[in-house]
PDB file with SEQRES, HELIX, SHEET and CRYST1 records, atoms N, CA, C and O in Angstrom:
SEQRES   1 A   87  UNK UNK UNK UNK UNK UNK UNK UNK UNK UNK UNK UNK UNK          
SEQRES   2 A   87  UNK UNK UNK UNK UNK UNK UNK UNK UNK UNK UNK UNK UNK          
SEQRES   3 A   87  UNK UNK UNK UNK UNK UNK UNK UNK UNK UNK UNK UNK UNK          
SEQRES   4 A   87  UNK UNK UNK UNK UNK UNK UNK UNK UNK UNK UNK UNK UNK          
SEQRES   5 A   87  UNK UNK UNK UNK UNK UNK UNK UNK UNK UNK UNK UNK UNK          
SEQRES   6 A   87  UNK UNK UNK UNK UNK UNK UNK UNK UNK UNK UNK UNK UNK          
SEQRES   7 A   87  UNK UNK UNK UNK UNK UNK UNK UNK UNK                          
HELIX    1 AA1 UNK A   23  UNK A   38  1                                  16    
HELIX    2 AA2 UNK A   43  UNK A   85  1                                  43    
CRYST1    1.000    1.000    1.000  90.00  90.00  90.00 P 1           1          
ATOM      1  N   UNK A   1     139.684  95.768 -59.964  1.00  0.00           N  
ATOM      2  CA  UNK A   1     140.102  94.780 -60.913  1.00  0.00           C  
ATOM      3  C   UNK A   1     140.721  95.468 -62.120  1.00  0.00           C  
ATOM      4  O   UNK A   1     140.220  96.312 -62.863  1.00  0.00           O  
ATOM      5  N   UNK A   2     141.859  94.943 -62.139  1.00  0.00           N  
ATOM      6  CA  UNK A   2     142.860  95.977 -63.957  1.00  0.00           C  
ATOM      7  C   UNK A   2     142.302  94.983 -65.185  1.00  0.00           C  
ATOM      8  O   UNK A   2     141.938  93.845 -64.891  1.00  0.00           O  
ATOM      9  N   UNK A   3     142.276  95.211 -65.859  1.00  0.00           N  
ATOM     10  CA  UNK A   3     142.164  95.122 -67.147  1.00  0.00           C  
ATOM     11  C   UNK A   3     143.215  95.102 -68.084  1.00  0.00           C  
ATOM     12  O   UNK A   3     143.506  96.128 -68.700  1.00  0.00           O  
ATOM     13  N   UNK A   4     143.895  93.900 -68.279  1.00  0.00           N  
ATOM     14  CA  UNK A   4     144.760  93.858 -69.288  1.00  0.00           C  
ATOM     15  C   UNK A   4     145.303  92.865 -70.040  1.00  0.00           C  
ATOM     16  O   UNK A   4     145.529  91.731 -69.618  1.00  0.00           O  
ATOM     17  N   UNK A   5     145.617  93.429 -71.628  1.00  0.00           N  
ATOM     18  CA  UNK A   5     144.982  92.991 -72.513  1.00  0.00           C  
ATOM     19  C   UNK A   5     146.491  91.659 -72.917  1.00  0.00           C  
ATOM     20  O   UNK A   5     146.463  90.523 -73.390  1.00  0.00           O  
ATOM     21  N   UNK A   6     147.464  92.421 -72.507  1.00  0.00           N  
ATOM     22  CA  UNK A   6     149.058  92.349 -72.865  1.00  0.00           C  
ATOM     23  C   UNK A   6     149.236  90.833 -72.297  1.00  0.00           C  
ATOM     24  O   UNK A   6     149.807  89.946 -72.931  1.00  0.00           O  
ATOM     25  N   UNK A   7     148.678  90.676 -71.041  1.00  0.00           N  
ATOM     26  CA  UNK A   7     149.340  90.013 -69.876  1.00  0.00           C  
ATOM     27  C   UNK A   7     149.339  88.600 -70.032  1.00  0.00           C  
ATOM     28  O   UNK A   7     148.311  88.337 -69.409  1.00  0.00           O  
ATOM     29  N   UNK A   8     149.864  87.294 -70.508  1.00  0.00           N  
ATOM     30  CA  UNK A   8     149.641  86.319 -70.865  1.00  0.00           C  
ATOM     31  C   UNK A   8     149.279  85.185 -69.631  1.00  0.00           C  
ATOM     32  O   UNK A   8     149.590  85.792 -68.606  1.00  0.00           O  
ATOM     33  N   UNK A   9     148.906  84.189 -69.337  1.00  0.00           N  
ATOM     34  CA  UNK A   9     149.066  83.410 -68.566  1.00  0.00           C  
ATOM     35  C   UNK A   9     150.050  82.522 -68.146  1.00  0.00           C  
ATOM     36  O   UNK A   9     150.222  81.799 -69.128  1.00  0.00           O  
ATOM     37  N   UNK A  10     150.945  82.079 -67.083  1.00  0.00           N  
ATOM     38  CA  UNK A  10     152.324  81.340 -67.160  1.00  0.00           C  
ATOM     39  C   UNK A  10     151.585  79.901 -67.815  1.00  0.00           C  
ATOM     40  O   UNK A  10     150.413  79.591 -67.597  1.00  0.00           O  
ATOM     41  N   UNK A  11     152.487  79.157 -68.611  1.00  0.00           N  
ATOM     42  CA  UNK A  11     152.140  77.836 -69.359  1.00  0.00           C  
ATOM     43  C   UNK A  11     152.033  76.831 -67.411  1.00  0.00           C  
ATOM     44  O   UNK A  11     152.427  77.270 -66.331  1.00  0.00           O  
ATOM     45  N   UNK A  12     151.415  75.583 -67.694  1.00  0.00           N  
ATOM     46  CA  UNK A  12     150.901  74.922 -66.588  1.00  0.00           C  
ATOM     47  C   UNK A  12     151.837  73.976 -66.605  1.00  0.00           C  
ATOM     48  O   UNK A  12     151.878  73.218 -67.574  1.00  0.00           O  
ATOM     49  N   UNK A  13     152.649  73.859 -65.672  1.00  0.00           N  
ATOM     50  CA  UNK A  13     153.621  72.859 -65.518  1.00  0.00           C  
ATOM     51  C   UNK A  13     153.433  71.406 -65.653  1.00  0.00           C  
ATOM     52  O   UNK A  13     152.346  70.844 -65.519  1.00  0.00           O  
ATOM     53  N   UNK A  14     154.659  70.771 -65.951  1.00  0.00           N  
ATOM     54  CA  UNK A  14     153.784  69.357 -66.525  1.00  0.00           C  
ATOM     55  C   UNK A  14     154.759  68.401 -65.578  1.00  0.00           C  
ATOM     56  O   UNK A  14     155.818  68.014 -66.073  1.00  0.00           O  
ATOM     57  N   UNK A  15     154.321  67.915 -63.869  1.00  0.00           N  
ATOM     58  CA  UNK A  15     154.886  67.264 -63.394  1.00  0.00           C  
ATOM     59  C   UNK A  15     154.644  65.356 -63.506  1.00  0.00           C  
ATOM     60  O   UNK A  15     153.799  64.655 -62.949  1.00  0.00           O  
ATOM     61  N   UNK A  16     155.606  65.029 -64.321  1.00  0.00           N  
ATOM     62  CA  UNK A  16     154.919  63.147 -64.400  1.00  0.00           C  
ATOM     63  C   UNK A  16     156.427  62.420 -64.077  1.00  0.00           C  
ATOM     64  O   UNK A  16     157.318  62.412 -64.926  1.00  0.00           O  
ATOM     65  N   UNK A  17     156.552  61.934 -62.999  1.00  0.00           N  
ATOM     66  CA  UNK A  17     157.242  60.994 -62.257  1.00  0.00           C  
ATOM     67  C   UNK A  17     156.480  59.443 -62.954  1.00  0.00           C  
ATOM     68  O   UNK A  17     155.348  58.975 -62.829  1.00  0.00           O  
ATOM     69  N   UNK A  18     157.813  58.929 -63.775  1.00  0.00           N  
ATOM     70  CA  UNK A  18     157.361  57.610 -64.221  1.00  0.00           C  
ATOM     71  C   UNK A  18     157.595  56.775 -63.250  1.00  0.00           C  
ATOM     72  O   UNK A  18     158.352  56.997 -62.305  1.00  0.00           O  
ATOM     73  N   UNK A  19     156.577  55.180 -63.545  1.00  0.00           N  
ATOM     74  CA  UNK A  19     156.836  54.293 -62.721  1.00  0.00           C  
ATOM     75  C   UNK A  19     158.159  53.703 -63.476  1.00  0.00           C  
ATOM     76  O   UNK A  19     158.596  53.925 -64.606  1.00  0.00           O  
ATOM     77  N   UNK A  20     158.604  52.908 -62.471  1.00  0.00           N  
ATOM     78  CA  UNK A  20     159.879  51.880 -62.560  1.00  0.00           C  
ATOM     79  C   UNK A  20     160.216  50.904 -61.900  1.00  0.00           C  
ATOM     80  O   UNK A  20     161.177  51.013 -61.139  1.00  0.00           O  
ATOM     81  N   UNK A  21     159.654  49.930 -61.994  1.00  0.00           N  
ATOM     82  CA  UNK A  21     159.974  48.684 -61.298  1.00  0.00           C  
ATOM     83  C   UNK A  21     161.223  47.664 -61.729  1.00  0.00           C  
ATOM     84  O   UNK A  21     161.118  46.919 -62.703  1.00  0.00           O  
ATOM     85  N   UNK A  22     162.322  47.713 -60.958  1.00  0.00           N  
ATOM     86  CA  UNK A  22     163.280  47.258 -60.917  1.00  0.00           C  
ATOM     87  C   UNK A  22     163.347  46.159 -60.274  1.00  0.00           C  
ATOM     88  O   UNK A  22     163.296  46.429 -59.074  1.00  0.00           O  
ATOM     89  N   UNK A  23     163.434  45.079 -60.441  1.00  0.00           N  
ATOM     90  CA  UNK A  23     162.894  43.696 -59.321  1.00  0.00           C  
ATOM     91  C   UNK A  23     163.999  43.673 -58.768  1.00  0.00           C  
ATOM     92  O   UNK A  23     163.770  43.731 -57.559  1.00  0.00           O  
ATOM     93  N   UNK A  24     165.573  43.597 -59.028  1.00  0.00           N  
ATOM     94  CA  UNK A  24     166.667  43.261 -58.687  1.00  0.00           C  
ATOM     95  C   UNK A  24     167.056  44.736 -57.484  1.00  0.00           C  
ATOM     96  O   UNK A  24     167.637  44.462 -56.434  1.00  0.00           O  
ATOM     97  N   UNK A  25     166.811  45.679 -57.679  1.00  0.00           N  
ATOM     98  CA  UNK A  25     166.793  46.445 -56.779  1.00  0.00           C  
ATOM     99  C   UNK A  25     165.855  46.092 -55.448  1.00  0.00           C  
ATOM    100  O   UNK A  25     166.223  46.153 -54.275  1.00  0.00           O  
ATOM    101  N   UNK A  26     164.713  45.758 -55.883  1.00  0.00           N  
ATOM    102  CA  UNK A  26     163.634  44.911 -54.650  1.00  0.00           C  
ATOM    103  C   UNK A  26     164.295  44.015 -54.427  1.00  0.00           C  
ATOM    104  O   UNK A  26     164.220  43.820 -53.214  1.00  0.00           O  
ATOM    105  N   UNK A  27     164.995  43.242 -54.922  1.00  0.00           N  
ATOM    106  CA  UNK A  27     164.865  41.805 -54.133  1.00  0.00           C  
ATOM    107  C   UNK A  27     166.305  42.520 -53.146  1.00  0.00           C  
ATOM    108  O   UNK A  27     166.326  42.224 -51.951  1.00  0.00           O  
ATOM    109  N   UNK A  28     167.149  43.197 -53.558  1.00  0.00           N  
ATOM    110  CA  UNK A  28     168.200  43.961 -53.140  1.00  0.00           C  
ATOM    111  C   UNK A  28     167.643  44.628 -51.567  1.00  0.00           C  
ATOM    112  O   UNK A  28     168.206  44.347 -50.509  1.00  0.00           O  
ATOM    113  N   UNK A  29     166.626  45.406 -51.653  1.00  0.00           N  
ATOM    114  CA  UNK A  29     165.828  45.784 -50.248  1.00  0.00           C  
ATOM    115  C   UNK A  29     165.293  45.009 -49.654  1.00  0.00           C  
ATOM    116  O   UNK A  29     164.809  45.383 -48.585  1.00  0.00           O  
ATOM    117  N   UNK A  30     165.197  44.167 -49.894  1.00  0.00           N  
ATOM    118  CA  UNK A  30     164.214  42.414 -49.151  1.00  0.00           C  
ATOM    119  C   UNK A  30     165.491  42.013 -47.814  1.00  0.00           C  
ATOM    120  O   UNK A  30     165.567  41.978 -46.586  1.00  0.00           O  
ATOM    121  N   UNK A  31     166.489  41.722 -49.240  1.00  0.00           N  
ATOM    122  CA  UNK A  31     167.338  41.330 -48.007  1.00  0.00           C  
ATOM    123  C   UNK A  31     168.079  42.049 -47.268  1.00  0.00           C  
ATOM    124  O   UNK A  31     168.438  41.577 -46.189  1.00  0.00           O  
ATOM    125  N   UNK A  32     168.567  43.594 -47.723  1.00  0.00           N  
ATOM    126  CA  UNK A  32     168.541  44.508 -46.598  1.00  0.00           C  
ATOM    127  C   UNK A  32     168.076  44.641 -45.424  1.00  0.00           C  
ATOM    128  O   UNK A  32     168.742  44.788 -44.399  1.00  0.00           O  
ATOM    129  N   UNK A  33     166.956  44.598 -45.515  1.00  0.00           N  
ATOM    130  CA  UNK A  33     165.573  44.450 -44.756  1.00  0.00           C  
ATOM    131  C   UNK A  33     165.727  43.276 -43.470  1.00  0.00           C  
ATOM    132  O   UNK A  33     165.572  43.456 -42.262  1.00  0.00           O  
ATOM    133  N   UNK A  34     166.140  41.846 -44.317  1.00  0.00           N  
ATOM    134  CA  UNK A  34     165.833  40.624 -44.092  1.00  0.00           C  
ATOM    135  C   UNK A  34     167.656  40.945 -43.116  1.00  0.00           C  
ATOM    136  O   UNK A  34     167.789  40.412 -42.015  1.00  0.00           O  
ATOM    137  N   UNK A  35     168.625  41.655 -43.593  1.00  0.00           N  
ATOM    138  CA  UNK A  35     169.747  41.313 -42.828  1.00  0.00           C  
ATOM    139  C   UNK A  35     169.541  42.111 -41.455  1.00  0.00           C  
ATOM    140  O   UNK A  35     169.872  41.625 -40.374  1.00  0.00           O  
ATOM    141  N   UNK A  36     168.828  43.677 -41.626  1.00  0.00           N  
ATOM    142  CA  UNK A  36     168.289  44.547 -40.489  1.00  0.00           C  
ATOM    143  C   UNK A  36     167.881  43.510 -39.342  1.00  0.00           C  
ATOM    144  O   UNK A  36     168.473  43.212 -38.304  1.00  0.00           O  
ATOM    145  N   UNK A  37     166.384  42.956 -40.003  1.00  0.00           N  
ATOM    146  CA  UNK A  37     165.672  42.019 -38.499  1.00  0.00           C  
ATOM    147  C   UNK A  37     166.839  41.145 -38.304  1.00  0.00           C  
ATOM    148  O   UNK A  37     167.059  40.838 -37.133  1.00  0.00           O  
ATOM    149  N   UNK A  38     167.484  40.767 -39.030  1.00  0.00           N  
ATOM    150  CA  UNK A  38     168.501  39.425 -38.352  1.00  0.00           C  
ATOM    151  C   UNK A  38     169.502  39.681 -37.328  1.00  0.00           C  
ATOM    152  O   UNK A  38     169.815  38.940 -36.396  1.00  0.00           O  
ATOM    153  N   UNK A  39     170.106  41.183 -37.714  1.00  0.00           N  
ATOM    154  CA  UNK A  39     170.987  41.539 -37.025  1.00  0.00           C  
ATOM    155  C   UNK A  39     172.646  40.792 -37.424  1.00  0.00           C  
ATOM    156  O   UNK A  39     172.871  39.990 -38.331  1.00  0.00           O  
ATOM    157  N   UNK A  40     173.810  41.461 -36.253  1.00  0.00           N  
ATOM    158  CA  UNK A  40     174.922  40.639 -37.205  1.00  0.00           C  
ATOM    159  C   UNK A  40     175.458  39.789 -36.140  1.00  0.00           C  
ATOM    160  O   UNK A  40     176.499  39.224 -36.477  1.00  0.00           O  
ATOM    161  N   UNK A  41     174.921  39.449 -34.564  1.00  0.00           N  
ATOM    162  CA  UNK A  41     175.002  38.583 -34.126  1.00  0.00           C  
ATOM    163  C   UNK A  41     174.175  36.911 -34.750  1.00  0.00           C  
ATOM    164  O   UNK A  41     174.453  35.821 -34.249  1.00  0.00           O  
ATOM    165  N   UNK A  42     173.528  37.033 -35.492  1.00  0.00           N  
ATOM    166  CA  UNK A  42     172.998  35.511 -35.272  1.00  0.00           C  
ATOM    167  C   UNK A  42     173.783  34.674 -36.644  1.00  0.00           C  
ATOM    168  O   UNK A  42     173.936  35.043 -37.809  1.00  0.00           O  
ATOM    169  N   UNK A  43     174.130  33.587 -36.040  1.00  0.00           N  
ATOM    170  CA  UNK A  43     175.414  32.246 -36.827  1.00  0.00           C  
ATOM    171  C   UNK A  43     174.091  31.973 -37.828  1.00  0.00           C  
ATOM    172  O   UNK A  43     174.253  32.428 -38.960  1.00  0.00           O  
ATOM    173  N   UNK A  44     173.595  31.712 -37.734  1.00  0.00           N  
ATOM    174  CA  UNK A  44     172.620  30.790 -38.324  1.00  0.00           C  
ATOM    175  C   UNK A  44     171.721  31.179 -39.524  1.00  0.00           C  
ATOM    176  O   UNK A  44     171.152  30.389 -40.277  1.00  0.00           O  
ATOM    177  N   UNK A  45     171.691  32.458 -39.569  1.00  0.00           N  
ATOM    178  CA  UNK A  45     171.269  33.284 -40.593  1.00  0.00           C  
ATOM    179  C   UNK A  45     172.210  33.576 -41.298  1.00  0.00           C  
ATOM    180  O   UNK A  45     171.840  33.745 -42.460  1.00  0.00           O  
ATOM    181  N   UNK A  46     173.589  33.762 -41.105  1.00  0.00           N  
ATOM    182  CA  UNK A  46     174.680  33.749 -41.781  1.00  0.00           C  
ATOM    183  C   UNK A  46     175.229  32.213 -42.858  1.00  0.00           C  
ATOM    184  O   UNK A  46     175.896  32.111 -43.887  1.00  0.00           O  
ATOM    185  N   UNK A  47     174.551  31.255 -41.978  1.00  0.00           N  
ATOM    186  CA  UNK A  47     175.123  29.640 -42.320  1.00  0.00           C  
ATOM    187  C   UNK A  47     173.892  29.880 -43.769  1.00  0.00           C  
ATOM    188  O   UNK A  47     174.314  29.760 -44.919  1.00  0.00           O  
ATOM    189  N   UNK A  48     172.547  30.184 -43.528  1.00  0.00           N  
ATOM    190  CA  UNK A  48     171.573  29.728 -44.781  1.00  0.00           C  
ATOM    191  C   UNK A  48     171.961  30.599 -45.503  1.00  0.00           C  
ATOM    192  O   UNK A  48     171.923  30.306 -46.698  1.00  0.00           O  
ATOM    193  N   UNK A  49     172.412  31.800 -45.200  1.00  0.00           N  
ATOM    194  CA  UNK A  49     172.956  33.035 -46.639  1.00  0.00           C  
ATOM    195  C   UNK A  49     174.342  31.876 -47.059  1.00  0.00           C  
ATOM    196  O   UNK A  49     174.066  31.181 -48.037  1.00  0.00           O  
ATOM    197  N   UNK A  50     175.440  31.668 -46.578  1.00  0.00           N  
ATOM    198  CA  UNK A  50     176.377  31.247 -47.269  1.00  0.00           C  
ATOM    199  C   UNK A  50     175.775  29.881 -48.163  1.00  0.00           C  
ATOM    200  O   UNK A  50     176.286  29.578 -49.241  1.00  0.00           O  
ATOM    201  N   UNK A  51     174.860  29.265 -47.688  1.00  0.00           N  
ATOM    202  CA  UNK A  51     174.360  27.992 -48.046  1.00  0.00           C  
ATOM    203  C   UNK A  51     173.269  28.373 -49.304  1.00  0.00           C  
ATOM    204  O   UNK A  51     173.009  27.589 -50.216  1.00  0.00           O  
ATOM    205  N   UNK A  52     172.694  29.716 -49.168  1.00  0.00           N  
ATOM    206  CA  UNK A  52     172.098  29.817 -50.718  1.00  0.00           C  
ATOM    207  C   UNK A  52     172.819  30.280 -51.160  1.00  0.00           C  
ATOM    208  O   UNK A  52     172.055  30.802 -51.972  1.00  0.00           O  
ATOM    209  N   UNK A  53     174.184  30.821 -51.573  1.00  0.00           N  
ATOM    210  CA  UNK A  53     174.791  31.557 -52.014  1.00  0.00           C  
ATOM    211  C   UNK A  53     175.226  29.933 -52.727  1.00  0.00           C  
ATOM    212  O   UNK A  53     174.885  29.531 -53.840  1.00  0.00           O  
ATOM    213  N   UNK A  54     175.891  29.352 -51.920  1.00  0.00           N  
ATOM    214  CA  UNK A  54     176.701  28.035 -52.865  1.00  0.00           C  
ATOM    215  C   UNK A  54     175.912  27.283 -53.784  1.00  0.00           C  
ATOM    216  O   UNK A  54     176.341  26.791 -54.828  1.00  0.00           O  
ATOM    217  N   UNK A  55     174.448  27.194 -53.252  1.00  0.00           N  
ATOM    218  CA  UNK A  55     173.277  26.617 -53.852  1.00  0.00           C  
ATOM    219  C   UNK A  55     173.303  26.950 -55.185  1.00  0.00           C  
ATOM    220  O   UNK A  55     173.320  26.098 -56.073  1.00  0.00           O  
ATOM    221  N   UNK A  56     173.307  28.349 -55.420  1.00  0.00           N  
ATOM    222  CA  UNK A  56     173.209  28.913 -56.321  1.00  0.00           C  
ATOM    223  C   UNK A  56     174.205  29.003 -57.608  1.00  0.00           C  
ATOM    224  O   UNK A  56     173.850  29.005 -58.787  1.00  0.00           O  
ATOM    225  N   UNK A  57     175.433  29.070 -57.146  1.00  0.00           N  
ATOM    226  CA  UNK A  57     177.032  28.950 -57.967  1.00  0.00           C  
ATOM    227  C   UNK A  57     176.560  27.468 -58.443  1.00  0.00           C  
ATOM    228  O   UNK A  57     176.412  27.241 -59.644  1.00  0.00           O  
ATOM    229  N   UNK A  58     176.302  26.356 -57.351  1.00  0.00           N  
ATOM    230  CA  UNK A  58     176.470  25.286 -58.021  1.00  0.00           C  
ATOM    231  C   UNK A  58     175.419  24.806 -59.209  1.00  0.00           C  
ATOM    232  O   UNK A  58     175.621  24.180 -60.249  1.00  0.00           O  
ATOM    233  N   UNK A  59     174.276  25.328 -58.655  1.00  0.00           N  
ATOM    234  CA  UNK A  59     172.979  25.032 -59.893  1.00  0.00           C  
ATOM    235  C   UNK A  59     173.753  25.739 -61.360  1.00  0.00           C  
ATOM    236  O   UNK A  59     173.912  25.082 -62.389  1.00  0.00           O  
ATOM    237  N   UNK A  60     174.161  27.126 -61.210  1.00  0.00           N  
ATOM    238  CA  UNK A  60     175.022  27.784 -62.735  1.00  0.00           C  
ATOM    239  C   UNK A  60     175.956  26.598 -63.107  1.00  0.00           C  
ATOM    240  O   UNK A  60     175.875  26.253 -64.286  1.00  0.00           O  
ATOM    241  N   UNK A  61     176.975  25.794 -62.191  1.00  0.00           N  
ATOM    242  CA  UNK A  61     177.689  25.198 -62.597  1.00  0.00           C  
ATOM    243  C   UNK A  61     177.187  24.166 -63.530  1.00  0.00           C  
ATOM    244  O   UNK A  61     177.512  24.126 -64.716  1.00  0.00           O  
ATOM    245  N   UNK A  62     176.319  23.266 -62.908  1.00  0.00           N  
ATOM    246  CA  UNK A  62     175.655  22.481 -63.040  1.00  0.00           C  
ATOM    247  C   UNK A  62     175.131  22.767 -64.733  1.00  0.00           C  
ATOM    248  O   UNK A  62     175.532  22.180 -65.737  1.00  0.00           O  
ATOM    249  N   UNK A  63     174.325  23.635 -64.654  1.00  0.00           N  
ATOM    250  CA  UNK A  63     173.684  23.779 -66.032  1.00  0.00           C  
ATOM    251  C   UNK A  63     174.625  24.042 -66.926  1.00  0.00           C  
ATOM    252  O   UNK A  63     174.347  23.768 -68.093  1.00  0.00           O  
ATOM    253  N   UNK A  64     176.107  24.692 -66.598  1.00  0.00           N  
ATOM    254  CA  UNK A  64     176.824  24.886 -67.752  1.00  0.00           C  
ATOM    255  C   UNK A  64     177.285  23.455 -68.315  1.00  0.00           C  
ATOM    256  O   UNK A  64     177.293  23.127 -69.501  1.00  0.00           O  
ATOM    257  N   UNK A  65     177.625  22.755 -67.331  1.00  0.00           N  
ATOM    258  CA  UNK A  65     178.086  21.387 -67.600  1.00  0.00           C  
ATOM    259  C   UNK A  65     177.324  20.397 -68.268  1.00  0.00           C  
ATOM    260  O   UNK A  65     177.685  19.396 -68.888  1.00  0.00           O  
ATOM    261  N   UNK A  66     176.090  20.909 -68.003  1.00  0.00           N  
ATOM    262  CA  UNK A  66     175.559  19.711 -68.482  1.00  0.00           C  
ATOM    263  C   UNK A  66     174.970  20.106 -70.013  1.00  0.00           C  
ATOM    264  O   UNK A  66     174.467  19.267 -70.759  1.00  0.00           O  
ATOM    265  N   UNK A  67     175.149  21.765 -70.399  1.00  0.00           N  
ATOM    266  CA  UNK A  67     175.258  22.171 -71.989  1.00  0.00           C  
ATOM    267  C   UNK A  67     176.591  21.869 -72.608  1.00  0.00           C  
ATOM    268  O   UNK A  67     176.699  21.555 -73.793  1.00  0.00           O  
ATOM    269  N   UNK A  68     177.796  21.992 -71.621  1.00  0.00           N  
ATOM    270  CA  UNK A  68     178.867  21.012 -72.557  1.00  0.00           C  
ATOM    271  C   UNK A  68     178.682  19.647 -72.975  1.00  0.00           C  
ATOM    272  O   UNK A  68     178.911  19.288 -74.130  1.00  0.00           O  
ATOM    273  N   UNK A  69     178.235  18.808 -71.985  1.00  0.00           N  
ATOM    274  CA  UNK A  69     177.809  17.482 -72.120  1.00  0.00           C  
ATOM    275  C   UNK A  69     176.904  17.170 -73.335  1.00  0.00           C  
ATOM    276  O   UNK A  69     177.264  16.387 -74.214  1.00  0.00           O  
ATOM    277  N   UNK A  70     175.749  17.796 -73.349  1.00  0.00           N  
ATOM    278  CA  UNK A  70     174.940  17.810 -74.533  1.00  0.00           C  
ATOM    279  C   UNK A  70     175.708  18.252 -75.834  1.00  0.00           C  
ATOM    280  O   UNK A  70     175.405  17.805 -76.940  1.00  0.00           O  
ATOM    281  N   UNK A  71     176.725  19.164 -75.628  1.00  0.00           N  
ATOM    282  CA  UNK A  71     177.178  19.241 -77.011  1.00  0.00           C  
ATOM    283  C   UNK A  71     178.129  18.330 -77.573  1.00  0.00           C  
ATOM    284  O   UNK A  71     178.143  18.033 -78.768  1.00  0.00           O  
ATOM    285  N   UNK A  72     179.206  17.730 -76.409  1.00  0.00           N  
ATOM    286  CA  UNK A  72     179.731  16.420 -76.629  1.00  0.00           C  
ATOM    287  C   UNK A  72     178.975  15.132 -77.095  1.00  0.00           C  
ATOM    288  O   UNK A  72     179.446  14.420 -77.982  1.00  0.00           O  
ATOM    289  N   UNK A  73     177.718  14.835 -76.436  1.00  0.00           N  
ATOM    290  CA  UNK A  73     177.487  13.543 -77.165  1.00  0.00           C  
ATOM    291  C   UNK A  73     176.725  13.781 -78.308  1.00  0.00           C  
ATOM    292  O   UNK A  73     176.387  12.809 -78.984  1.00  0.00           O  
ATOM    293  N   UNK A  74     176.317  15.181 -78.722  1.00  0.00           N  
ATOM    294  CA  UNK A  74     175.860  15.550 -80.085  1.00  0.00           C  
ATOM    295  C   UNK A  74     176.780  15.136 -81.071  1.00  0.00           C  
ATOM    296  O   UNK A  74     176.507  14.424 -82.037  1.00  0.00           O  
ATOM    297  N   UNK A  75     178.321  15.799 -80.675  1.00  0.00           N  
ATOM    298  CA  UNK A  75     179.297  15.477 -82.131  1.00  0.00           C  
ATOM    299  C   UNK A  75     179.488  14.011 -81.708  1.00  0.00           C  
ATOM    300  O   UNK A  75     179.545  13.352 -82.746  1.00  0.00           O  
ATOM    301  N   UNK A  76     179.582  13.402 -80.880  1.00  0.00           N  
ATOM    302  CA  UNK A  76     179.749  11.660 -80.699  1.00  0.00           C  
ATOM    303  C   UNK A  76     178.810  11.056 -82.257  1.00  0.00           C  
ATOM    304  O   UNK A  76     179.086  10.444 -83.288  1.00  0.00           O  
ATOM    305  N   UNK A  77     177.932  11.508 -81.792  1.00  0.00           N  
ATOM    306  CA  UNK A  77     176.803  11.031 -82.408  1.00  0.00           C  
ATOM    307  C   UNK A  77     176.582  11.180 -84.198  1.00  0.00           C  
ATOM    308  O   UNK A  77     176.193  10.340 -85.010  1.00  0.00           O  
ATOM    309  N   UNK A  78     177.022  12.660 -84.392  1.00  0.00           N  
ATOM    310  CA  UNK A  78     177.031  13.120 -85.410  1.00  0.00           C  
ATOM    311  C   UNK A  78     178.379  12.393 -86.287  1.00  0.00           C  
ATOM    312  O   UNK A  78     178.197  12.018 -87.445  1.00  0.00           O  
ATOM    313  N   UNK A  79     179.495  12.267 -85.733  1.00  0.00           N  
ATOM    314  CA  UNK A  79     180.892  11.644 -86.135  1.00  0.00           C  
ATOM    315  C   UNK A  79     180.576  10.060 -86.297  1.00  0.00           C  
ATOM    316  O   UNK A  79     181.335   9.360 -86.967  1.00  0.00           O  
ATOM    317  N   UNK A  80     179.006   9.322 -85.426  1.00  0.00           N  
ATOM    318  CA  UNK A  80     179.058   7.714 -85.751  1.00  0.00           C  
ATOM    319  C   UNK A  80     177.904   8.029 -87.025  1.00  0.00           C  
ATOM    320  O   UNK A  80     177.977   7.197 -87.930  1.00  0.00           O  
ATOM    321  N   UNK A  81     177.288   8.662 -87.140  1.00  0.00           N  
ATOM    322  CA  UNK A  81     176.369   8.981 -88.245  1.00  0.00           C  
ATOM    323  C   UNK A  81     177.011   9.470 -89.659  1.00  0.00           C  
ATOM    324  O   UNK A  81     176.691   9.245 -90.826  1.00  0.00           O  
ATOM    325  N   UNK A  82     177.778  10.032 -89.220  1.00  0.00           N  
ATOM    326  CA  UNK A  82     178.651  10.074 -90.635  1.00  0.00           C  
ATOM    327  C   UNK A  82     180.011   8.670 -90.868  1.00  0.00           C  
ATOM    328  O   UNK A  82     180.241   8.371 -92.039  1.00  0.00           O  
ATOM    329  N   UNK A  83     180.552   8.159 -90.120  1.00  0.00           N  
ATOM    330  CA  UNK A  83     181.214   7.062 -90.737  1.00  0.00           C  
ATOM    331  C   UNK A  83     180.499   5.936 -90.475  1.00  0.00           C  
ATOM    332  O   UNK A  83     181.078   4.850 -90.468  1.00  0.00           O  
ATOM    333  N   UNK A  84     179.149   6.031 -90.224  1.00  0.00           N  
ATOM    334  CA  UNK A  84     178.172   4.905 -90.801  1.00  0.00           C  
ATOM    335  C   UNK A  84     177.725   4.967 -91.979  1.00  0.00           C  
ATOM    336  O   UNK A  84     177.783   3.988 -92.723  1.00  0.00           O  
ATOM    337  N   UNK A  85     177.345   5.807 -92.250  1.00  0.00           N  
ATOM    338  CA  UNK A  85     176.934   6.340 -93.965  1.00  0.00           C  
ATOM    339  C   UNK A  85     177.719   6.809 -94.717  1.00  0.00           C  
ATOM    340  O   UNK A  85     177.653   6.464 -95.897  1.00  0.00           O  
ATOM    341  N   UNK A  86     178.699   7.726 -94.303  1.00  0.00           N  
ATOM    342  CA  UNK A  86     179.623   8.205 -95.493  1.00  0.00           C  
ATOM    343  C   UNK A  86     181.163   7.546 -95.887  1.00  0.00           C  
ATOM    344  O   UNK A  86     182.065   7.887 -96.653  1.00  0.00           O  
ATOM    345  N   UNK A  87     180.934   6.338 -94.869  1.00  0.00           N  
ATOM    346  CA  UNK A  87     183.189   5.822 -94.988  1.00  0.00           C  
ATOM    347  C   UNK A  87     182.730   4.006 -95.556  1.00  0.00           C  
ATOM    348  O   UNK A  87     183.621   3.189 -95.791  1.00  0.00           O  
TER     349      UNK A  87                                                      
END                                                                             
């Protein structure tokens, strides 16, 4: 056994892999996954993807329209509230 006095110890490495949960990346492997078992013969799995896909455009549509709407009969409202009281 040597003896020495000089010789320092190497510092202890510091390995930490953070977590990260990305949901949109998961839901991204779901249906990867979900297109794998389906395969690219079957119609019918193709018909409910195009059919949530439109589902989906139209619900955005939907809600945008119906925040224009709300802001239209706001000034309706606001324009009979003022030449009721102020004209």
């Amino acid at each position: 056994m040597q003896i020495v006095f000089l010789r320092r110890p190497k510092p202890k490495s510091f390995e930490y892999k953070p977590l990260y949960y990305n949901e949109e990346k998961e839901r991204q492997e779901k249906r990867r996954q979900e297109l794998e078992k389906a395969g690219t013969g079957d119609t019918s799995f193709m018909r409910g993807e195009i059919d949530r896909r439109w589902r989906k455009v139209d619900r955005q549509n939907r809600s945008k329209a119906r925040g224009a709407n709300l802001l239209v009969y706001l000034l309706i409202v606001a324009l009979l509230v003022y030449f009721i009281f102020f004209v």
